[in-house]
C-alpha positions in Angstrom: -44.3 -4.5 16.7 -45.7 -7.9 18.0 -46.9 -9.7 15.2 -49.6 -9.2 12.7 -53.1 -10.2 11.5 -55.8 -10.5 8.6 -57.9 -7.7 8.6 -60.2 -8.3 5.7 -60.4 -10.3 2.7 -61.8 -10.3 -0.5 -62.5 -13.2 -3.5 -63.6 -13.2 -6.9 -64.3 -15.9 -9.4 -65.4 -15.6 -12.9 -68.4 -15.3 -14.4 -68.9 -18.7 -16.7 -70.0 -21.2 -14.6 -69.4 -25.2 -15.9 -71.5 -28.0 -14.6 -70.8 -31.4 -14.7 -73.4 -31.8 -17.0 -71.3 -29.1 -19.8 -68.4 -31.5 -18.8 -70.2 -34.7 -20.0 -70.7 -33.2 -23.5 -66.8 -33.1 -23.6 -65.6 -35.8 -22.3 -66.5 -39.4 -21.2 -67.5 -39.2 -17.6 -71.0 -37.9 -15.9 -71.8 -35.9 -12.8 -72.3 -39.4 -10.9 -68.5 -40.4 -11.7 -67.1 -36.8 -10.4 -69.3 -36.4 -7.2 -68.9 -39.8 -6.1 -65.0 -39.6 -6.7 -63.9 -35.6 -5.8 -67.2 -34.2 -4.5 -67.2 -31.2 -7.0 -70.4 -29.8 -8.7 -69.7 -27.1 -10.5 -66.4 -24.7 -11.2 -66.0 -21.1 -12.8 -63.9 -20.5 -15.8 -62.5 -17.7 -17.0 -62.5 -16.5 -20.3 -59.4 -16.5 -22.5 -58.8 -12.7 -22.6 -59.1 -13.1 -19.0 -55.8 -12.9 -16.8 -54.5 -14.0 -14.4 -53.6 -10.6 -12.6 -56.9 -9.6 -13.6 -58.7 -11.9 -11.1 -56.2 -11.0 -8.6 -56.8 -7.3 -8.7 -60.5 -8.0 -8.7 -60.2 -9.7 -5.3 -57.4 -7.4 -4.0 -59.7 -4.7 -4.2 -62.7 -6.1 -2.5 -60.3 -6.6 0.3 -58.6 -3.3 0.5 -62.5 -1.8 0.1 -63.0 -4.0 3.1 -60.0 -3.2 5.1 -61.4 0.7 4.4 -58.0 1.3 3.0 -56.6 2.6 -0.5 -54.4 1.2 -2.8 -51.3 3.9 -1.7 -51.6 2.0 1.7 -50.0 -0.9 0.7 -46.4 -1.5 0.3 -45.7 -5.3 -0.1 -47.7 -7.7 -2.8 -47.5 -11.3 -2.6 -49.2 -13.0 -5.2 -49.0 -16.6 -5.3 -49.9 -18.4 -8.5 -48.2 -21.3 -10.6 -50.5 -20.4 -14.1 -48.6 -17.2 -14.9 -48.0 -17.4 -18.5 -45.4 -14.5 -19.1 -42.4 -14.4 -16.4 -41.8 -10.6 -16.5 -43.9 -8.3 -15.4 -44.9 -10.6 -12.7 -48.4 -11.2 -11.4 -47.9 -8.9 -8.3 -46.5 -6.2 -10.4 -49.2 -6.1 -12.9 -51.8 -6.1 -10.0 -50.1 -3.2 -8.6 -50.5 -1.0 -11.6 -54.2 -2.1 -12.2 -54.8 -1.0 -9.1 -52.7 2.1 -9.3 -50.5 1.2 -6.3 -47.6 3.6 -5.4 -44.0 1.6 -5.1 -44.8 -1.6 -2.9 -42.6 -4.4 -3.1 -43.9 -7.0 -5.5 -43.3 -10.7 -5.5 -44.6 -14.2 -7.1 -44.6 -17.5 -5.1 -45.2 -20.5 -7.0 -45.9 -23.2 -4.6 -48.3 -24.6 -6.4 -51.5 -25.6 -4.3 -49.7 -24.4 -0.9 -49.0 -21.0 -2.5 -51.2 -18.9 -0.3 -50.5 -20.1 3.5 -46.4 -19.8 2.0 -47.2 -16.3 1.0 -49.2 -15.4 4.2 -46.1 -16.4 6.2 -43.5 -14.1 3.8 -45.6 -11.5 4.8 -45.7 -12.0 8.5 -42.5 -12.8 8.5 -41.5 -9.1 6.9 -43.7 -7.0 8.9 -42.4 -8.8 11.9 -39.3 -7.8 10.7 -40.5 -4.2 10.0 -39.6 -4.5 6.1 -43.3 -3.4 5.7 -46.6 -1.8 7.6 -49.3 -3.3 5.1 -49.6 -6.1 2.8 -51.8 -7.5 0.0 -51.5 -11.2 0.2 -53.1 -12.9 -3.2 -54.0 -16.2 -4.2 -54.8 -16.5 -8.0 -54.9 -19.3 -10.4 -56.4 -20.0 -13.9 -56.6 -23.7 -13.6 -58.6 -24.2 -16.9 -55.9 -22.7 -19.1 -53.4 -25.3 -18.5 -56.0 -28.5 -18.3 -56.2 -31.0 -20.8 -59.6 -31.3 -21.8 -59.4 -34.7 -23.3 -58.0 -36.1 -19.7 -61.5 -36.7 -17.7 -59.3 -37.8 -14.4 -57.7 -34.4 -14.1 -60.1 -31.5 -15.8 -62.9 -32.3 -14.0 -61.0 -31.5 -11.2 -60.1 -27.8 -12.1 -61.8 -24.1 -11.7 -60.1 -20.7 -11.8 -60.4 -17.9 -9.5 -58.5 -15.3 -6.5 -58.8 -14.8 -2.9 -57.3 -11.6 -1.3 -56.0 -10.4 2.3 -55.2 -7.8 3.8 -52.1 -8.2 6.4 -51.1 -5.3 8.9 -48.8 -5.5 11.5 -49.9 -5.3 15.2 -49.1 -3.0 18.0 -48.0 -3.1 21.9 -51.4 -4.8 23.5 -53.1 -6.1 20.4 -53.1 -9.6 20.2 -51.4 -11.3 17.1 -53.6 -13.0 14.8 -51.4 -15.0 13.0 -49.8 -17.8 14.6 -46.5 -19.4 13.1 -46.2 -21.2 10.4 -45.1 -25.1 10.0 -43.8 -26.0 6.3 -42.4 -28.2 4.4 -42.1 -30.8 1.2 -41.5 -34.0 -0.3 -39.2 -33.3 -3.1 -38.4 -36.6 -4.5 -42.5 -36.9 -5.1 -42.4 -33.6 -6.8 -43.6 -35.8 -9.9 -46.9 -36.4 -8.4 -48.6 -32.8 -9.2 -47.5 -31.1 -12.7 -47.9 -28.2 -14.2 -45.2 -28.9 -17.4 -44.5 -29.3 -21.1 -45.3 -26.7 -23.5 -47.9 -25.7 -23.6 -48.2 -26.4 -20.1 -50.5 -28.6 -18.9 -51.8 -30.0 -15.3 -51.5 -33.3 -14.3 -51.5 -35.6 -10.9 -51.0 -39.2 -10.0 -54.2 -39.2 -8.1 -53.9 -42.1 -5.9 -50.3 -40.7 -4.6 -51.7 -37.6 -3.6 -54.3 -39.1 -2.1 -52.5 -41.5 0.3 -50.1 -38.8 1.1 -52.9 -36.7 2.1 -55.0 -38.5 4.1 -52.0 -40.6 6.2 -49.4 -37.7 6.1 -51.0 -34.1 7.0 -53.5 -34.7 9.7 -50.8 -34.8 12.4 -48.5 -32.1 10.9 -51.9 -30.3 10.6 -51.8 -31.1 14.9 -48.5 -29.5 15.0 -49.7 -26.2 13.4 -52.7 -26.2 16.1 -50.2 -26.9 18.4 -47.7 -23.8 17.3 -50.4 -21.6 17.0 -51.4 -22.2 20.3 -54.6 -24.0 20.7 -56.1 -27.4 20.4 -58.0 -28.9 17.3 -61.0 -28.7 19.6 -61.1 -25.2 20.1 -61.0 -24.3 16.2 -64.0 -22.3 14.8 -62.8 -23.5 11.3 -60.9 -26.0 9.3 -60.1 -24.2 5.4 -57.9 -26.9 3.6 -56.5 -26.7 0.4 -59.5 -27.4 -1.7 -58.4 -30.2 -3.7 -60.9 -33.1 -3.5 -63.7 -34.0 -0.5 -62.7 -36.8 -0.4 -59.2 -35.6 1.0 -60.7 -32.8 2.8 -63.7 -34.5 4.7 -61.1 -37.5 6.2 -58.0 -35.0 7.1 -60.9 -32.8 8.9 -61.8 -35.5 10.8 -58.3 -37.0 11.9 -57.1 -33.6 13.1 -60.0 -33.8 15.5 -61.4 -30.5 15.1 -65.0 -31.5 16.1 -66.3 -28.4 17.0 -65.1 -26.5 13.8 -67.2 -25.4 10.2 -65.5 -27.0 7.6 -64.7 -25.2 4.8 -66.2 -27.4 1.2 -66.0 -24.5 -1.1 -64.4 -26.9 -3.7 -68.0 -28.3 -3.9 -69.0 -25.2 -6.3 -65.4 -24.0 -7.0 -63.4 -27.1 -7.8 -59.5 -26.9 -7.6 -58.2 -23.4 -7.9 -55.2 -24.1 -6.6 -53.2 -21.3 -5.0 -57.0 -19.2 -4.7 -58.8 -22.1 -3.0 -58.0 -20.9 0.6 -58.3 -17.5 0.7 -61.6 -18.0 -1.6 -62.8 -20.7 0.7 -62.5 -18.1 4.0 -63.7 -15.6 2.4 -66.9 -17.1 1.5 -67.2 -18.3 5.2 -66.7 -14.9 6.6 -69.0 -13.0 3.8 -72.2 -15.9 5.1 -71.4 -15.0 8.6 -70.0 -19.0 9.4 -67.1 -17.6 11.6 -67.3 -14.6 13.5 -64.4 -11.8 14.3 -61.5 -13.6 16.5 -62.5 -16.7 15.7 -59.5 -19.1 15.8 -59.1 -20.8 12.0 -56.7 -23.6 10.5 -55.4 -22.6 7.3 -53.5 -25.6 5.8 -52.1 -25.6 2.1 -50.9 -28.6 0.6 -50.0 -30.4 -3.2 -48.1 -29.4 -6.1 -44.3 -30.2 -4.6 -46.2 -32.3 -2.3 -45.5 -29.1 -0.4 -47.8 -27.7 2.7 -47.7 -24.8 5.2 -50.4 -24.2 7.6 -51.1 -21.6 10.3 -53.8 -21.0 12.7 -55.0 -17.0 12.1 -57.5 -15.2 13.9 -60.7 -14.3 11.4 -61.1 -10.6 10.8 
């Protein structure tokens, strides 16, 4: 075994869509104030009966339909989420069953925002180590259950969703198509993203994150380039955490990747948190924006003020 790679993915978001028109009618702001300050449009919501596990099976089998394989195939799930309500069954278990898996390992991250490019690296790192063959690496969050609706700086931000891949392990000759991963975290500002109280609730010190962003990832963004083995030139893509475009558009640019697509999905999404990457590639692959090899820069980054980032080769 040399290494692994994605070989499909798979995303689904819910049906209700809400404008920033809908959100105007709840709170004081108007769709000027949120696309001149976080670039967002619109964001899907799921509906309360609605789970968590639910959209993460829903995009977890798009990409094992993609990947041609069955649900028997797989025997590690990762799901990364931080809006899992009950703490037993956990979100990977429960997508397991709905999808009728045999006896995979199953495991929750919660790193918040960075949860997916963590989780993509757990399962490198244990099919590198031969603990498994296949894995089903999800991203899933429900963002609108724990906003405050009365807080027009932080649920404007928010949308709910999952993104999905499929991770297999390569052979002798085949090239790996997931480069090492770079992560880390500023536990001291842990304050400045929040998912707490009860019931919970989301909030961020805005300006924080924002500084922290825009001065303190693009070059650890370089290093993961660097790791991965190729320059910011060469990247076909750029999928960021989608927190805000006005985080996204400036990192993009300081890491220098001018010949790359950029993904915006949060434009239409909004914040999903641990689903905005996978959900963000996925789209991009699905319109036919990157093509098959393709290097891409996945970068996580937020709640913790953790990140982890990795270049991977698109499906």
């Amino acid at each position: 075994m040399t290494g692994t790679r994605i070989t499909a993915l798979g995303h689904y978001q819910p049906a209700k869509v809400l404008t920033n028109e809908d959100l105007a009618a709840m709170v004081d702001t108007s769709d000027e104030w949120i696309r001149s300050r976080v670039g967002i449009r619109t964001r899907h919501v799921a509906a309360e009966d609605e789970p968590v596990d639910e959209l993460a099976a829903h995009a977890a089998a798009k990409a094992l339909a993609a990947a041609g394989l069955t649900p028997g195939d797989i025997d590690l799930v990762l799901v990364a989420t931080s809006t899992a309500i009950d703490r037993s069954p956990n979100m990977a278990a429960r997508v397991a069953a709905r999808l009728g898996m045999g006896s995979p390992a199953v495991m929750d991250l919660n790193v918040v925002c960075a949860g997916f490019t963590h989780a993509l690296a757990t399962a490198d790192h244990a099919l590198r180590a031969g603990s498994a063959e296949r894995a089903l690496v999800i991203g899933a969050d429900k963002m609108a259950a724990v906003a405050d609706w009365s807080d027009r700086t932080s649920c404007v931000l928010v949308g709910d969703g999952a993104g999905a891949a499929v991770v297999e392990a390569t052979r002798e000759g085949e090239r790996p198509g997931i480069g090492p991963v770079l992560w880390g975290s500023v536990p001291e500002m842990g304050h400045a993203v929040r998912i707490e109280g009860t019931p919970p609730r989301f909030a961020q010190e805005g300006q924080s994150v924002y500084r922290w962003a825009t001065t303190q990832l693009p070059p650890i963004a370089r290093k993961v380039c660097e790791r991965g083995g190729v320059t910011p030139e060469e990247l076909a893509a750029v999928v960021l955490h989608q927190a805000n475009l006005r985080i996204i558009e400036p990192v993009a640019q300081k890491i220098g990747a001018v010949n790359a697509v950029i993904a915006r999905d949060v434009v239409e999404s909004g914040n999903t948190s641990a689903a905005s990457i996978p959900l963000a590639l996925s789209k991009l692959i699905e319109r036919g924006e990157i093509e098959s090899g393709d290097p891409v820069l996945l970068f996580g980054f937020g709640g913790n003020l953790s990140y982890a980032g990795q270049i991977v080769r698109c499906p």
